[in-house]
N, CA, C and O of each residue as an XYZ file, in Angstrom:
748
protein
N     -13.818     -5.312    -17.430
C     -13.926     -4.998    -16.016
C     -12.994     -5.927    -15.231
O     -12.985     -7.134    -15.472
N     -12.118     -5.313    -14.182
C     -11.431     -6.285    -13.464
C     -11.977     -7.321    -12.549
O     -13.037     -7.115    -11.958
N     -11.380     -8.305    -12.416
C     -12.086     -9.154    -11.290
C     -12.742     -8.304     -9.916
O     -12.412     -7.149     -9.647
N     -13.547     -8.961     -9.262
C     -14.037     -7.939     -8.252
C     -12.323     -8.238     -7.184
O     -11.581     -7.284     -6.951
N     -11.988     -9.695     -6.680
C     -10.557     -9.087     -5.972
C      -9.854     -9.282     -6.720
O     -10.197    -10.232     -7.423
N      -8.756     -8.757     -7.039
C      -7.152     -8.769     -7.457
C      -5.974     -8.018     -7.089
O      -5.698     -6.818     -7.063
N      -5.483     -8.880     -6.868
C      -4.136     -7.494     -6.570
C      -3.704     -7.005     -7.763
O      -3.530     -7.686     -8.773
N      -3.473     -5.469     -7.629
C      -2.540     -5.038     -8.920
C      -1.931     -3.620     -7.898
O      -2.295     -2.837     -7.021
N      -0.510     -4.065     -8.936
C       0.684     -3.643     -8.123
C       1.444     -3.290     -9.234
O       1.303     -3.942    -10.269
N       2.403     -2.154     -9.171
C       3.658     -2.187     -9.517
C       4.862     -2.843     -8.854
O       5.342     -2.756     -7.723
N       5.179     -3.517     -9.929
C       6.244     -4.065     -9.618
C       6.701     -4.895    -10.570
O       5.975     -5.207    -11.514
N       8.381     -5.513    -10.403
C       9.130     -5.967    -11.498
C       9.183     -6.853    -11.072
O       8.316     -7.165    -10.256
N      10.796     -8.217    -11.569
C      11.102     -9.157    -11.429
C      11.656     -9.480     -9.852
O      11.476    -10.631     -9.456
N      12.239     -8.636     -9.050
C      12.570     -8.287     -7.833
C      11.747     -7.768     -6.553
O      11.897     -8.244     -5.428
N      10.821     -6.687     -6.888
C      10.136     -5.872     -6.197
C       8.388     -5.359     -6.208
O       7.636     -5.181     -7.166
N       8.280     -5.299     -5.549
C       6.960     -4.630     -5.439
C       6.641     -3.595     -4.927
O       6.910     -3.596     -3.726
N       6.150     -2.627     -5.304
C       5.688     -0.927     -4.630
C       4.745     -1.172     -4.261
O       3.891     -1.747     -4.935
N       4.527     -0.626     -2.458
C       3.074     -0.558     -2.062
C       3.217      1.188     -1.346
O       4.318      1.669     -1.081
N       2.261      1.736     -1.187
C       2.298      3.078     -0.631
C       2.396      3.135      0.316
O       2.691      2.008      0.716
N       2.315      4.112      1.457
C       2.268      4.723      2.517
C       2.227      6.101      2.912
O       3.133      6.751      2.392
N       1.479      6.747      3.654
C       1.394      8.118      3.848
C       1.485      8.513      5.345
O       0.638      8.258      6.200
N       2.742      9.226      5.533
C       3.446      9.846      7.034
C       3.387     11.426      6.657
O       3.345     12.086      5.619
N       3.407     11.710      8.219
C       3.639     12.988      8.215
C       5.404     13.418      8.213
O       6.275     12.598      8.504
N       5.613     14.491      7.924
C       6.969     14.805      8.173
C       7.779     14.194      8.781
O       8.635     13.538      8.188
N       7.694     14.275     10.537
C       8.400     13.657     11.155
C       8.901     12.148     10.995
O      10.015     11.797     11.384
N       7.977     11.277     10.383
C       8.122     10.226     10.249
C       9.270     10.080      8.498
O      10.398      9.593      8.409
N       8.532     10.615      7.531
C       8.579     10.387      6.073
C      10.394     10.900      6.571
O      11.218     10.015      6.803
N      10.800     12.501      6.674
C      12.031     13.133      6.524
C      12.765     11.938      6.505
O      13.035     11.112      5.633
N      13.119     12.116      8.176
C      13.938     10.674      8.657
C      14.206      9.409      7.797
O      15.271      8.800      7.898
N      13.179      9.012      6.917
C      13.084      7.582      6.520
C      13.629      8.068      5.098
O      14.701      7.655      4.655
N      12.796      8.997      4.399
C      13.920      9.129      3.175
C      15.495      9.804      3.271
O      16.213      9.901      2.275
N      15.783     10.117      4.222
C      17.062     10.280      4.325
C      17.702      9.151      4.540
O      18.628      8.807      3.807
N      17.325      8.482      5.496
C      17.966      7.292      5.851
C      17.987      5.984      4.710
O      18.830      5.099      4.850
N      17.095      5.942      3.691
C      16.557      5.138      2.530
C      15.879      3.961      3.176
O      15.716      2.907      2.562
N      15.516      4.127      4.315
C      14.826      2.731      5.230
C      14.098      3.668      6.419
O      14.360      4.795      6.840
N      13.127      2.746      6.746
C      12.312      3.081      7.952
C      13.168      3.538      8.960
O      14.140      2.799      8.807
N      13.453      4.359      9.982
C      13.910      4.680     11.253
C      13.014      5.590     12.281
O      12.030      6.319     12.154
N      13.974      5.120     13.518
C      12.363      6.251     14.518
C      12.793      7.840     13.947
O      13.844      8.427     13.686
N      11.335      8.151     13.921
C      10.339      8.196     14.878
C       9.382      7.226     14.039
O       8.201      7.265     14.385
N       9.760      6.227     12.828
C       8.689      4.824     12.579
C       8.668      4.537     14.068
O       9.389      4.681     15.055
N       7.156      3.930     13.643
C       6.968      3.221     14.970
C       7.231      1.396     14.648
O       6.816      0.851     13.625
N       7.781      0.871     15.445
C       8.588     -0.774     15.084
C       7.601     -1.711     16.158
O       7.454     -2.932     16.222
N       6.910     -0.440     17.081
C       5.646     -1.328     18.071
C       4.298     -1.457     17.656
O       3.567     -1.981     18.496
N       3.643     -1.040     16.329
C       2.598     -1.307     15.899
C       2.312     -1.412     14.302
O       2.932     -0.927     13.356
N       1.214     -2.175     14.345
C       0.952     -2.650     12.709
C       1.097     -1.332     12.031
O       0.757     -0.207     12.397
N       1.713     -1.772     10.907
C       1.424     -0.936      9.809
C       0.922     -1.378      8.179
O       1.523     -2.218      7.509
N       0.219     -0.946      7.910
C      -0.630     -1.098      6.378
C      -0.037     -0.420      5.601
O       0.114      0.793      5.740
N       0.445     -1.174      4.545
C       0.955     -1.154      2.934
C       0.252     -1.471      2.207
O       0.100     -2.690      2.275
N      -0.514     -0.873      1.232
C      -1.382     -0.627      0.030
C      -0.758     -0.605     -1.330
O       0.031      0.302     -1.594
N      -1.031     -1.484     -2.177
C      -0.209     -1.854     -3.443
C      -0.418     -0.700     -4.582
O       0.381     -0.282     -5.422
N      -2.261     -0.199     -4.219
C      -2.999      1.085     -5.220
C      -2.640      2.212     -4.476
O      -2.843      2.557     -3.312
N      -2.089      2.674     -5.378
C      -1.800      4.498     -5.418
C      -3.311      5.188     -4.948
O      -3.777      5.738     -3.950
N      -3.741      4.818     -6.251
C      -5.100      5.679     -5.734
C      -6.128      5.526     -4.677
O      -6.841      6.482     -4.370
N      -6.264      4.086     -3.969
C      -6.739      4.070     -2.207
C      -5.937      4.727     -1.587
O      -6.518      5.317     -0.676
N      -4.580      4.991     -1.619
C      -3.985      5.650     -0.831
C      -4.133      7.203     -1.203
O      -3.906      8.061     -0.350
N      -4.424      7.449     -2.175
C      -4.822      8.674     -2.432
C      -6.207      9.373     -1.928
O      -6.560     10.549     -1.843
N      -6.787      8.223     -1.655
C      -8.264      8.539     -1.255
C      -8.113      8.840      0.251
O      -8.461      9.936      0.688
N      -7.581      7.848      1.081
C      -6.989      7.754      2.541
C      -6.557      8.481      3.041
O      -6.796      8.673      4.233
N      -5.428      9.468      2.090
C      -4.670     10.384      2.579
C      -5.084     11.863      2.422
O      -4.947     12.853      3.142
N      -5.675     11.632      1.144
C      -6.641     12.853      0.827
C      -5.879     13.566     -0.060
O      -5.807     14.792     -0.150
N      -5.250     12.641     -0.784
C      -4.245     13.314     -1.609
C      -2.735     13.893     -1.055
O      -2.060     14.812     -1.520
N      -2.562     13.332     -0.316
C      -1.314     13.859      0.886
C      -1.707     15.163      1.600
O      -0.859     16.016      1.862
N      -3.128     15.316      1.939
C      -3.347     16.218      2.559
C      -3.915     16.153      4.051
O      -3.924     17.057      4.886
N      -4.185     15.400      4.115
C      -4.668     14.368      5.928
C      -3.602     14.922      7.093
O      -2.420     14.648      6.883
N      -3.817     15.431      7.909
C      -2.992     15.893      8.715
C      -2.990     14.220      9.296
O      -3.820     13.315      9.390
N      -0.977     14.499      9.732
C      -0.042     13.237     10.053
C       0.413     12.094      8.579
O       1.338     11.285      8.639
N      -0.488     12.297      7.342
C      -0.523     12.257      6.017
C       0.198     12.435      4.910
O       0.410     11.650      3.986
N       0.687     13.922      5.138
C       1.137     15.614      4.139
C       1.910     14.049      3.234
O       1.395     13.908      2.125
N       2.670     13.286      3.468
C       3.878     12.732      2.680
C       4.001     11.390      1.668
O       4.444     10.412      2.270
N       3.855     11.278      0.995
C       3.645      9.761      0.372
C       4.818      9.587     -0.097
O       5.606     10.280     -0.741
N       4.810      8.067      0.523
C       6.152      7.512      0.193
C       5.328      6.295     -0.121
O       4.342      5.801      0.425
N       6.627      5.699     -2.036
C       6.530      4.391     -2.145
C       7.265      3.779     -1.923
O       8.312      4.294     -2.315
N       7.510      2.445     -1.272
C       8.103      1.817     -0.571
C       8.647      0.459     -1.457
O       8.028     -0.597     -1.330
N       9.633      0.524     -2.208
C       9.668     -0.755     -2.452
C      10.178     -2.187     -1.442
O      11.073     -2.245     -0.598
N       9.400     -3.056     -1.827
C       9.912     -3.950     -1.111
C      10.552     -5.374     -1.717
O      10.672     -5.315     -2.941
N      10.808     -6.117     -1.372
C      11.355     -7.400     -2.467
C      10.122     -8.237     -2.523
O       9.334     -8.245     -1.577
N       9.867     -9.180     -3.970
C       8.941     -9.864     -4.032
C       8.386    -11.335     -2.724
O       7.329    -11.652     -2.179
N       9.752    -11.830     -2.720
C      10.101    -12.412     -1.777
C       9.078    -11.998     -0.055
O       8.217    -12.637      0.549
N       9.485    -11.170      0.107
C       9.168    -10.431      1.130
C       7.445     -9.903      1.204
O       6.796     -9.833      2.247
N       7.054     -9.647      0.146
C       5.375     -9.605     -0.029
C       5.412    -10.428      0.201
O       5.257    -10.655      1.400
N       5.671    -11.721     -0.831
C       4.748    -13.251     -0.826
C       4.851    -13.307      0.577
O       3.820    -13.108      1.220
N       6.198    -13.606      1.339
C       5.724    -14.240      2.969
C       5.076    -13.315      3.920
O       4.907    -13.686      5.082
N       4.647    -11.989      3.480
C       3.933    -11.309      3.999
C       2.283    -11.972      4.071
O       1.498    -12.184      4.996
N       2.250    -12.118      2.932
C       0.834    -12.853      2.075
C       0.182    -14.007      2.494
O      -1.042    -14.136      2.475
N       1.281    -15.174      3.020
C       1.793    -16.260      3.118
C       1.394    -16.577      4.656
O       0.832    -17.537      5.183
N       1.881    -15.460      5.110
C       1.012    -15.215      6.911
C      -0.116    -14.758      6.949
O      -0.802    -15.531      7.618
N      -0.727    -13.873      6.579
C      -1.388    -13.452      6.313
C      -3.588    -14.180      6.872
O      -3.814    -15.390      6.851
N      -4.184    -13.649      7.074
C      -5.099    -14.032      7.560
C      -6.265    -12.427      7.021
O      -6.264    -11.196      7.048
N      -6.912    -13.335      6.682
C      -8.370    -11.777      6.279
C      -8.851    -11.486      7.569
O      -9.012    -12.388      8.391
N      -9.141    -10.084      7.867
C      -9.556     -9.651      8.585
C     -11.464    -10.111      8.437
O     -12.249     -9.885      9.358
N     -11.558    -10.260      8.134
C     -13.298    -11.061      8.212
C     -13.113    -12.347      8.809
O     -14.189    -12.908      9.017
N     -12.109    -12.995      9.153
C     -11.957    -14.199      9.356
C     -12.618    -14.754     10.951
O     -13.306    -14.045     11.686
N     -12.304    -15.847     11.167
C     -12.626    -16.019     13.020
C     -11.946    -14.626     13.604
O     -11.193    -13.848     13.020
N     -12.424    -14.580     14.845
C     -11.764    -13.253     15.361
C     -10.546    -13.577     16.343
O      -9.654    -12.768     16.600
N     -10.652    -15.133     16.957
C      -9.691    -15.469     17.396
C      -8.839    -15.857     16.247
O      -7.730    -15.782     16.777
N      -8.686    -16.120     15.368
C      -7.122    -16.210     14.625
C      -6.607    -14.355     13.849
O      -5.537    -13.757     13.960
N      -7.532    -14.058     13.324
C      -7.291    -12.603     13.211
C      -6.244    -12.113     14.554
O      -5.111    -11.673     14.355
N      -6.842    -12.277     15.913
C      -6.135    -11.683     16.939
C      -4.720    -12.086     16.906
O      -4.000    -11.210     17.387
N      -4.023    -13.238     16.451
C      -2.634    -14.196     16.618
C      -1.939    -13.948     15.422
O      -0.752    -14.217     15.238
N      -2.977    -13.244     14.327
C      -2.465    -13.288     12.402
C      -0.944    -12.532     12.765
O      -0.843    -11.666     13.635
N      -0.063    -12.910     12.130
C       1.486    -12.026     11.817
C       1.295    -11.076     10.748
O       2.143    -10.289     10.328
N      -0.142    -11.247     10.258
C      -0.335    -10.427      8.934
C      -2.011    -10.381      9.026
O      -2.707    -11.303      9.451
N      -2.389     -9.366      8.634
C      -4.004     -8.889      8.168
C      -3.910     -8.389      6.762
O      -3.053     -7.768      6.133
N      -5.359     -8.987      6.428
C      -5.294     -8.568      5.109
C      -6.823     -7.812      5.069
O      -7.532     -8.397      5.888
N      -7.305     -7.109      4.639
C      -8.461     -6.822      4.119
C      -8.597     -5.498      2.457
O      -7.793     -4.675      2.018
N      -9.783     -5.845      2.076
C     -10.473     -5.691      0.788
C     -11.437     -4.499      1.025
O     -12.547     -4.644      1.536
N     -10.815     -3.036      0.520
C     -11.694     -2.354      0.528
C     -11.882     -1.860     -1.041
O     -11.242     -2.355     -1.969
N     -13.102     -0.544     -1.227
C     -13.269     -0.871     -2.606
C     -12.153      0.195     -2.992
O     -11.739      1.106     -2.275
N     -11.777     -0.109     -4.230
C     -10.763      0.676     -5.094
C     -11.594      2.379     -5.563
O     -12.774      2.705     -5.687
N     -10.772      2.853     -5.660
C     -10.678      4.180     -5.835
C     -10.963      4.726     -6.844
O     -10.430      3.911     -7.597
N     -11.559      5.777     -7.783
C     -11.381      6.663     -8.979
C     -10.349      7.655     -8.523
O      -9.740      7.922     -7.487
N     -10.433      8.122     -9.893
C      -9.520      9.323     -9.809
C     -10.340     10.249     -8.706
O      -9.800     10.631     -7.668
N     -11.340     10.478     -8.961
C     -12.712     11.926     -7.525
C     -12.399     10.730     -6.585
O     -13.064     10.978     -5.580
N     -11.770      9.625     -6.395
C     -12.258      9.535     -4.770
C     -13.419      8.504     -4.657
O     -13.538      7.952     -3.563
N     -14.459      8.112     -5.840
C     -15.574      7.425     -5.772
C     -15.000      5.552     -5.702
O     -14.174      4.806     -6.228
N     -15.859      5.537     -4.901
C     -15.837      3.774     -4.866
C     -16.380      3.184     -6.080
O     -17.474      3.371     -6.613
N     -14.853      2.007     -6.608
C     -15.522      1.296     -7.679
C     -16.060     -0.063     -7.059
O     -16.415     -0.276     -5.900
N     -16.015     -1.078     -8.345
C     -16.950     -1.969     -8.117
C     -16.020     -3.441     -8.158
O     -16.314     -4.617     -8.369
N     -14.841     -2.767     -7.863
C     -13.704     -4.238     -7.173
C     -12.803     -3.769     -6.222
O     -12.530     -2.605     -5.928
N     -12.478     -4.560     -5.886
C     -11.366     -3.937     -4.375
C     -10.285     -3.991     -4.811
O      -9.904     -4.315     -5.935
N      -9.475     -3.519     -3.508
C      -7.597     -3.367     -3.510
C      -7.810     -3.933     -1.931
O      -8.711     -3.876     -1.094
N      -6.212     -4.614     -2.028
C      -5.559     -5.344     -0.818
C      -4.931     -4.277     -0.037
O      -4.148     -3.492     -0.573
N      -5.301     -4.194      1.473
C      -4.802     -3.700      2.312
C      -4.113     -4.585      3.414
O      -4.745     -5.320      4.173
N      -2.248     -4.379      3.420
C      -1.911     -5.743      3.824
C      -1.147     -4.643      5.926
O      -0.277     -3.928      6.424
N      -2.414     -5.408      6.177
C      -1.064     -4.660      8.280
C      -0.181     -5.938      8.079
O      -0.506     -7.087      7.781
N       1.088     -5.353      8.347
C       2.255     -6.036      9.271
C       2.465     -5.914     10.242
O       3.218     -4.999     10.578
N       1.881     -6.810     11.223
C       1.943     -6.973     12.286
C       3.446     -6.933     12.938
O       4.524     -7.108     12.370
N       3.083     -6.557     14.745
C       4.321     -5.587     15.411
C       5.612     -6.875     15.164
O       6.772     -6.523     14.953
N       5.280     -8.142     15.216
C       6.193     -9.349     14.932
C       6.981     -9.510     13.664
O       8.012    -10.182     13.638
N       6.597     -9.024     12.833
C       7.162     -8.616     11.410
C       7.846     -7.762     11.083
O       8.747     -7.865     10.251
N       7.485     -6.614     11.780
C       7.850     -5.450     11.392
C       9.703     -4.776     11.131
O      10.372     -4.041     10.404
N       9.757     -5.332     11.866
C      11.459     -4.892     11.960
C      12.220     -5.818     10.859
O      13.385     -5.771     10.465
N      10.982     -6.806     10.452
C      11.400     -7.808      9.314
C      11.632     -7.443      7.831
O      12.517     -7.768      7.039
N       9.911     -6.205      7.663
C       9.768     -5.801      6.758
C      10.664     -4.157      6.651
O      11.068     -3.741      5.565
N      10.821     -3.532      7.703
C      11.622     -2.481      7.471
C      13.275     -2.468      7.187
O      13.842     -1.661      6.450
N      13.864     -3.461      7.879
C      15.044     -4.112      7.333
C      15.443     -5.274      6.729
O      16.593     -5.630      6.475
N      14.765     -5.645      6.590
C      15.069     -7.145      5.240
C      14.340     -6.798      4.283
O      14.905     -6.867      3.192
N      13.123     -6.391      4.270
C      11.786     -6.327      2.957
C      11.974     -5.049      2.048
O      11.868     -5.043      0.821
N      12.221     -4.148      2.719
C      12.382     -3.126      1.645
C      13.589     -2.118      1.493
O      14.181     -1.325      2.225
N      13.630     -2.366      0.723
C      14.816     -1.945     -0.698
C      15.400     -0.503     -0.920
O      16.515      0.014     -0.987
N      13.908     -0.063     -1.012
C      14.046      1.248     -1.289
C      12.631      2.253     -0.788
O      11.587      1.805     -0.315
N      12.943      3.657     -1.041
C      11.547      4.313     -0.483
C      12.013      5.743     -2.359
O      13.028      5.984     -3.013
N      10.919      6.098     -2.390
C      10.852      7.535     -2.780
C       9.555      8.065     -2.732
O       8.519      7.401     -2.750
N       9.675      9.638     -2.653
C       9.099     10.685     -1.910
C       7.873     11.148     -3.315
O       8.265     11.826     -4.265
N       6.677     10.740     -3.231
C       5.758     10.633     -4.161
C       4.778     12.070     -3.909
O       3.669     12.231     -4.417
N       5.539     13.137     -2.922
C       4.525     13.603     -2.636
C       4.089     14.706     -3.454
O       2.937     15.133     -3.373
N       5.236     15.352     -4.501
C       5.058     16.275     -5.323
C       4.309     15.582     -6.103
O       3.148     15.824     -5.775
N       4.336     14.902     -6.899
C       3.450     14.217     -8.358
C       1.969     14.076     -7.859
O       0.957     14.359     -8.500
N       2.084     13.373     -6.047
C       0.446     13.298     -5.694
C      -0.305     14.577     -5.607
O      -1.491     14.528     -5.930
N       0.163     15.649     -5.244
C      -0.232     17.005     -5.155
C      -0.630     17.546     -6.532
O      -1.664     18.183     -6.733
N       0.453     17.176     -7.638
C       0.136     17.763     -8.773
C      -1.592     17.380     -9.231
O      -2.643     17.927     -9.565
N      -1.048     16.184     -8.994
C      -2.353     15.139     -9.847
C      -3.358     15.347     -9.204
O      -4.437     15.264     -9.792
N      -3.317     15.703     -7.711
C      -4.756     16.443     -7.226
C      -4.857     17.554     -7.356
O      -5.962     17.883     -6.924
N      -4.073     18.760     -7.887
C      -4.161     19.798     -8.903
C      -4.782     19.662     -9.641
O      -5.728     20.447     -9.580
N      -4.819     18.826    -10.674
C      -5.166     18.569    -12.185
C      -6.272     17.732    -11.951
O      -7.100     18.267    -12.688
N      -7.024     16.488    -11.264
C      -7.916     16.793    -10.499
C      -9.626     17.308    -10.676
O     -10.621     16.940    -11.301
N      -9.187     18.544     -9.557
C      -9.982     19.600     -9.266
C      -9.856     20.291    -10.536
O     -10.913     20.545    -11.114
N      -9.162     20.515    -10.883
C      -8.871     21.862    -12.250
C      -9.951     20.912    -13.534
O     -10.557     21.443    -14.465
N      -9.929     19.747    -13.272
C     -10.798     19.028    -14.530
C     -10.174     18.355    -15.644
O     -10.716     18.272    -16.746
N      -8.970     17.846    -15.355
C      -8.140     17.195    -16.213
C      -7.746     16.017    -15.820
O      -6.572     15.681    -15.669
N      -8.717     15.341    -15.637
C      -8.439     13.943    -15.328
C      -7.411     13.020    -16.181
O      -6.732     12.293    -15.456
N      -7.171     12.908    -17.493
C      -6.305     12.514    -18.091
C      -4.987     13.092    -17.769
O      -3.929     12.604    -17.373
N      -5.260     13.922    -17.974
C      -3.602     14.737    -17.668
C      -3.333     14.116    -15.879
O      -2.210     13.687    -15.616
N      -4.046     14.119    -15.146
C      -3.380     13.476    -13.661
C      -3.390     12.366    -13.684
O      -2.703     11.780    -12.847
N      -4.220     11.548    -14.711
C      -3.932      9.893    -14.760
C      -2.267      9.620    -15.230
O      -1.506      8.735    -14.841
N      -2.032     10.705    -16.188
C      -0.226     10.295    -16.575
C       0.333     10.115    -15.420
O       1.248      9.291    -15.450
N       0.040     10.748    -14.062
C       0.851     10.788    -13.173
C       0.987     10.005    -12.334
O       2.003     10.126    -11.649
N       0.252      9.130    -12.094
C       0.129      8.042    -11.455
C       0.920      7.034    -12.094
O       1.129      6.945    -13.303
N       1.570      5.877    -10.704
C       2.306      4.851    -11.132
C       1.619      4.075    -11.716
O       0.402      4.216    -11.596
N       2.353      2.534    -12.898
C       1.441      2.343    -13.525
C       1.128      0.937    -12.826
O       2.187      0.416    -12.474
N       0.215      0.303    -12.573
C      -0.368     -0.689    -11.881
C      -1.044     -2.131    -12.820
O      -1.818     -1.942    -13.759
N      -0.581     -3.627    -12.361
C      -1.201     -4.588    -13.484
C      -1.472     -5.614    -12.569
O      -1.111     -5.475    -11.400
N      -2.158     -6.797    -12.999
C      -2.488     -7.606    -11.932
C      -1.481     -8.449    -11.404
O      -0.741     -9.082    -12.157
N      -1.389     -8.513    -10.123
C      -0.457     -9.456     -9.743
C      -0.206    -10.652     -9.135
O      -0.724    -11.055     -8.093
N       1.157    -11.589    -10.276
C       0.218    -13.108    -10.200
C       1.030    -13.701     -9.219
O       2.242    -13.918     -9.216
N      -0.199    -14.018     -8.047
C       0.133    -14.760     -6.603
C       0.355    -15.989     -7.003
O      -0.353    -16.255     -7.974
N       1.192    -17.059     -6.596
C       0.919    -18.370     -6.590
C      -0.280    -18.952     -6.205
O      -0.892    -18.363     -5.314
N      -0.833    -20.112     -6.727
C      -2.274    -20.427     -6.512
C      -2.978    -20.764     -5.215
O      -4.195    -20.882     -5.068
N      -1.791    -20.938     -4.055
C      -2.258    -21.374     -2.933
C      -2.587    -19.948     -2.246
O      -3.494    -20.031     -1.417
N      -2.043    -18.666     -2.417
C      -1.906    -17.648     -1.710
C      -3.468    -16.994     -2.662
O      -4.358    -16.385     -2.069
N      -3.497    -17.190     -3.678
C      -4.647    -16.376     -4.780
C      -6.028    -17.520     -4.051
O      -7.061    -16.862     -3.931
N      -6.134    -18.412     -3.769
C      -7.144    -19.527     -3.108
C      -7.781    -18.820     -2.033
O      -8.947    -18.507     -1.793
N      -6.347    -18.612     -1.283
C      -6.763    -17.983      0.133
C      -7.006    -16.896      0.710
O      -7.538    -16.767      1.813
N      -6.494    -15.756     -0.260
C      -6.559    -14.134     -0.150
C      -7.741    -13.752     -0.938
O      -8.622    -13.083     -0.397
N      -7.860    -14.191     -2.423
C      -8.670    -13.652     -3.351
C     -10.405    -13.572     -3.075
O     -11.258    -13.019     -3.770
N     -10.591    -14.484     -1.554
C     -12.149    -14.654     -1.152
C     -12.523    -14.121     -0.337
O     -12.455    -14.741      0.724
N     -13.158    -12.652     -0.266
C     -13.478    -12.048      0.980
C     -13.989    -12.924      1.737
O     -14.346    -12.623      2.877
């Protein structure tokens, strides 16, 4: 059984994938462009999710109207950690929460149906002060996840849970330095 918190993420020696789910207007634009552009919004937080499958739950499978689109977002490792690094739990005092450059909170992780398990995933807002940080310095790259998420909620419903687990990215724990794992890892 996994720890009750941990992050687990895809990602390599460079990068880290966290999700996101836009509607058209937003997603088109940004994968054409291979970076965030308006109609992103650069004036308010936005939440990057490291698990596929909370975001699958969230979005409803890319079906959430303003949703339809999942994009993974890579970003540089670099660029998480000082995300992380600012960072403040949303359970915290409420006056430093209000000033955080970063929110973090712990909701529970996902099954394949959608059911709450019995450890969480990191939900990281980048705050409006960051933001133009993380859309042009932090990330790298984007691609358009939304066919494979559709399939796999095909397969799903149809009763083939194995067969839609292939489809999913593959996810392992990811190792924070000890001062950032001290301070994030404790609801």
């Amino acid at each position: 059984m996994p720890p009750l918190h941990e992050i687990r993420a895809r990602y390599d020696d460079r990068t880290v994938t966290v999700y996101q789910a836009y509607g058209p207007a937003v997603a088109e634009p940004a994968l054409g462009a291979g970076r965030f552009v308006p109609p992103f919004s650069f004036g308010r937080m936005t939440w990057i999710k490291p698990s596929f499958l909370w975001l699958m739950h969230r979005s409803n499978w890319a079906a959430k109207p303003g949703q339809e689109r999942v994009l993974a977002v890579r970003i540089t490792r670099d660029g998480w950690e000082e995300a992380l690094s600012r960072a403040v739990l949303t359970t915290a005092d409420p006056a430093d929460v209000a000033t955080a450059a970063v929110h973090v909170q712990w909701d529970p992780e996902r099954s394949l149906r959608g059911a709450a398990l019995n450890h969480y995933s990191i939900q990281v807002g980048i705050g409006r002060g960051l933001i133009r940080t993380f859309a042009e310095e932090w990330v790298v790259g984007l691609d358009d996840l939304t066919g494979p998420a559709r399939k796999a909620a095909a397969l799903v419903r149809a009763g083939h849970g194995a067969r839609a687990q292939r489809l999913l990215p593959p996810e392992r724990p990811y190792p924070l330095p000890g001062g950032l794992a001290r301070r994030l890892l404790r609801p």
